[in-house]
Every structure is written in structure tokens, then in C-alpha cells.
C-alpha positions in Angstrom: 29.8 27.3 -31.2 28.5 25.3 -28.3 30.5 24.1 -25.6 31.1 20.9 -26.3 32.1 21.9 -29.6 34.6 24.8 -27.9 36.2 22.2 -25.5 37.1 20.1 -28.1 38.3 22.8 -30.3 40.6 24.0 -27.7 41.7 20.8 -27.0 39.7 20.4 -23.6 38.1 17.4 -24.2 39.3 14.1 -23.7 36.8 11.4 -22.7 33.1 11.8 -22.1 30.6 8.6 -20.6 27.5 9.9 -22.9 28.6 12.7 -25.1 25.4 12.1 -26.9 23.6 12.8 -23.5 25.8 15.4 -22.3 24.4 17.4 -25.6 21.7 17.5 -25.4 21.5 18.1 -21.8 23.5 21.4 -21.9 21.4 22.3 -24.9 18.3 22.1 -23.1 19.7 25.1 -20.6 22.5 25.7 -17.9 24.0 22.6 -15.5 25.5 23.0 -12.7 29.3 21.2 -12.4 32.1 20.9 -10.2 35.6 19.9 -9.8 37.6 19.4 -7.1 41.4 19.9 -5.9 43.2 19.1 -3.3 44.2 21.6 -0.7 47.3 20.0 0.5 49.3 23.2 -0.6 48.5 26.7 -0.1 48.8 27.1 -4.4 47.6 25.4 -6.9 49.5 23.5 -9.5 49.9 22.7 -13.3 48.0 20.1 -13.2 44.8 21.7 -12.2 44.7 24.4 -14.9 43.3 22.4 -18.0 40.2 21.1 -15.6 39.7 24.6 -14.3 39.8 26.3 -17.6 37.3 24.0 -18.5 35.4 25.0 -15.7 35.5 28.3 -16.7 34.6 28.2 -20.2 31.2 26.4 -18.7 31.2 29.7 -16.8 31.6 31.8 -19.8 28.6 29.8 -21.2 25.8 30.6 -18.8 26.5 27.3 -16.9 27.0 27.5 -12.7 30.4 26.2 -11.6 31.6 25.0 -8.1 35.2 24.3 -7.3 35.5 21.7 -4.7 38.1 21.8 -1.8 38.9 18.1 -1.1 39.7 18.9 2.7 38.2 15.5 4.0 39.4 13.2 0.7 42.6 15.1 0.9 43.9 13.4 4.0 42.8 9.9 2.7 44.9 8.7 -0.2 45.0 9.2 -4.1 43.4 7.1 -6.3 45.8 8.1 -8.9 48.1 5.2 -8.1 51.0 7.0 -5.8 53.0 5.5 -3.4 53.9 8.0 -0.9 51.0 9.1 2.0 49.8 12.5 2.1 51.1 14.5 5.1 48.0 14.2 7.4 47.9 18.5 7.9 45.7 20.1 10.6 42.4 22.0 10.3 43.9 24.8 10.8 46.4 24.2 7.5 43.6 23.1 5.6 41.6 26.5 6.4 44.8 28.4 5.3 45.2 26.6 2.0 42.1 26.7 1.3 41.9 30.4 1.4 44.9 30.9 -0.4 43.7 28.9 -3.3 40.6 30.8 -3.7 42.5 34.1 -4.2 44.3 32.2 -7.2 40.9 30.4 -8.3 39.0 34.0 -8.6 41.9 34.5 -11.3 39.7 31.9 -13.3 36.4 32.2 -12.1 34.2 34.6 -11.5 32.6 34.4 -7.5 31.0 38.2 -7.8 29.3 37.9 -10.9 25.5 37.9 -9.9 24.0 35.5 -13.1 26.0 32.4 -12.3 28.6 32.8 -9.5 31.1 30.5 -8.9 31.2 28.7 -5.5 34.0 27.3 -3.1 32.9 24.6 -0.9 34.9 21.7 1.0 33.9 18.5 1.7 34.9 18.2 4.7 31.6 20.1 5.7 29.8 17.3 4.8 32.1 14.2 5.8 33.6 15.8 9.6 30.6 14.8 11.3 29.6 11.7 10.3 30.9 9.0 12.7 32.6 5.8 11.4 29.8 3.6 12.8 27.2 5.9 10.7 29.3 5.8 7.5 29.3 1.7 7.7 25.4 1.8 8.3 24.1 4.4 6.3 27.1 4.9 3.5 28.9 1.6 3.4 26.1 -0.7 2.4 25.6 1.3 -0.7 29.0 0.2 -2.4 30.7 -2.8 -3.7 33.4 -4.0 -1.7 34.6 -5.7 -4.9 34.0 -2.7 -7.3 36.3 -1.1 -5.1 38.9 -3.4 -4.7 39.1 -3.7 -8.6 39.8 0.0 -8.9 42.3 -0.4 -6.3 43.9 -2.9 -8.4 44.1 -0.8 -11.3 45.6 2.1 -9.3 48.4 -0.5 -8.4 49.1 -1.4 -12.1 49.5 2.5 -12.7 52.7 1.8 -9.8 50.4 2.7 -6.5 51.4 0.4 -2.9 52.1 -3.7 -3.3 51.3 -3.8 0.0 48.0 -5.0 -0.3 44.9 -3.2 0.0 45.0 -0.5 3.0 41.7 0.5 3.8 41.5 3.9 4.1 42.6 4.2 0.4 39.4 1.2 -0.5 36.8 3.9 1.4 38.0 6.8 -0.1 35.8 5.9 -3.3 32.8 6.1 -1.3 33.7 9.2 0.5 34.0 10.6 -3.1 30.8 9.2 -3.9 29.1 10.6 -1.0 30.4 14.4 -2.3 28.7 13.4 -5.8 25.6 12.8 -4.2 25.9 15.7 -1.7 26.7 18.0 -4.6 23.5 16.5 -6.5 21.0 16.9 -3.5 22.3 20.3 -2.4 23.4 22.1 -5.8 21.1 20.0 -8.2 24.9 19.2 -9.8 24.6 17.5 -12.7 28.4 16.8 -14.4 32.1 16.6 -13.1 34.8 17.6 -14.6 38.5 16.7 -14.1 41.5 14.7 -14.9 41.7 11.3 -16.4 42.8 10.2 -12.9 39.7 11.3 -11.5 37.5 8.5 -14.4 38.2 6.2 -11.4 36.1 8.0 -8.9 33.6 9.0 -11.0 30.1 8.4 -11.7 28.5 7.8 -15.5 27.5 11.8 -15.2 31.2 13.0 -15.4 33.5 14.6 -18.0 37.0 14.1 -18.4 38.4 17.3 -19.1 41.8 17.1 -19.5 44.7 14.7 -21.4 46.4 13.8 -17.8 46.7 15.8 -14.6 50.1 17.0 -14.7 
């Protein structure tokens, strides 16, 4: 049984933007593919077990997985279409949580194993030194104001702010774009996968991986 055929046997599987592709990619050898959580707490929660145990079965399968600590996007907003702010926490927090959640995440994956490790990595690493008048020149002018106002709208339908459209929460689309294409450049990552709240973020290589993320 291949993987695609195990996710969806176990249930894992929910929506796919070229399953066709996707197929024939993984047949042709091991991919690399994240997914990302939110270290906001020092434990994980419910609803990041069906994309992690996707993760791992990729594992399992020879593939190479990285789990992705959203310490930058973490402090912006959710695209998921909640009302209340996150709690801005300090770097020290984040460092805290972070490790914490790796202790629980080696439950899942394997970071020893010396064929296809798993790694940890936060984007913050990426996104903490790049200054807001760099991000407008050399980030900003690669994404669609109105591409991103539309999935804002659709986050509001879901019951996310009436207040408008608050800018941090517009941007944090790109920053999540920017990990995609940091991922790609420095991992040659290939595929995401996640919850159906993350299809809004993502590009056309991603894989929904679970039914909802709670």
C-alpha cells in the first residue's frame, strides 16, 4: 500500500490540489514536507494530532518531515477566522514552548533516526530580521493585495472580526508564504500538510490532511 492509499484508508486524507500529481511525485522517491503549529502554549493540542500523524506515516514511508514552530506567524493573527487576538508572548515564552512541544512531538516523530530525521525549525529564524521597509520592497510586491483581502473576507464569513480589515492579519498570508518558499530554497520542501484551515494559506503544492483542526 502506498501512502496515499494509507492516508486515505486511515481516514487522513481530506482534500488534495493535484492528487494525480502528488502520485506520482511520491512514487518517483522520497519528498520532503512540513507542517506547522503554533507555539502559543507549552503543549500541543487535539487539533494538531490528525496532521501530525500524517506527518508521521510520511516518516514511516521513507519520506523527510519537518515540523514547523510558527514563532513569528504565531504573534500575528489566525486565518482561521477567530475573533479574539493572540496574547503577544515574549521570546523568551516562545523559546520555552517551543521546547516543550518538541519533547511531546519526538512521541510522534522520530529526530534520531539517521535515514530521514525529523526536524524542528521556527520561523521566526527567518522573519525576525527582516525590517518592515525590506519586507514591503523585497516581499510585499510579490502578493496581491486583493488576493489577500478576499481570503480575509472568507475568514470573516467563517465568524472572524467585522471590524474591517486589520493589517497585520492581511500580511500574515505573505509571511506564511515567505516560510513556503524558505522551506523550498533551504529544505528542497516539496508538500504541506495540515488542517483545512490552513487551505487558505496554502500554495497549489499542499495537502490537507485532516477533516478540521479541532
Amino acid at each position: 500500500m502506498d501512502i496515499i492509499a494509507e492516508l486515505q484508508w486511515r481516514g487522513l486524507l481530506a482534500d488534495c490540489t493535484d492528487l494525480e500529481a502528488l502520485s506520482k511525485r511520491l512514487a518517483s522517491g522520497p519528498t520532503t514536507l512540513y507542517c506547522g503549529f503554533d507555539p502559543t502554549s507549552d503543549s500541543l493540542h487535539v487539533g494538531n494530532l490528525v496532521p501530525l500523524l500524517a506527518l508521521r506515516r510520511f516518516q514511516i514511508a521513507g519520506h523527510h518531515p519537518i515540523a514547523v514552530a510558527g514563532g513569528a506567524t504565531g504573534c500575528i493573527g489566525d486565518p482561521s477566522g477567530k475573533t479574539d487576538e493572540r496574547q503577544l508572548l515574549t521570546t523568551e515564552l516562545l523559546d520555552h514552548n517551543i521546547a516543550s512541544i518538541k519533547q511531546q512531538l519526538a512521541s510522534l516523530l522520530d529526530f534520531e533516526t539517521k535515514t530521514n530525521p525529523a526536524r524542528l525549525v521556527d520561523n521566526a529564524s527567518w522573519t525576525n530580521h527582516v525590517t518592515f521597509i525590506d519586507f514591503l520592497r523585497d516581499i510585499g510586491k510579490h502578493f496581491s493585495v486583493n488576493q489577500m483581502i478576499q481570503k480575509g473576507e472568507r475568514a470573516r464569513a467563517h465568524g472572524g472580526p467585522r471590524g474591517g480589515h486589520q493589517l497585520h492579519r492581511v500580511q500574515l498570508y505573505a509571511v506564511a508564504g515567505v516560510g513556503l518558499y524558505h522551506l523550498r530554497k533551504e529544505f528542497n520542501c516539496e508538500l504541506q500538510v495540515g488542517a483545512t484551515d490552513q487551505w487558505e494559506t496554502s500554495r497549489p503544492e499542499s495537502i490537507s490532511a485532516a477533516r478540521n483542526s479541532a
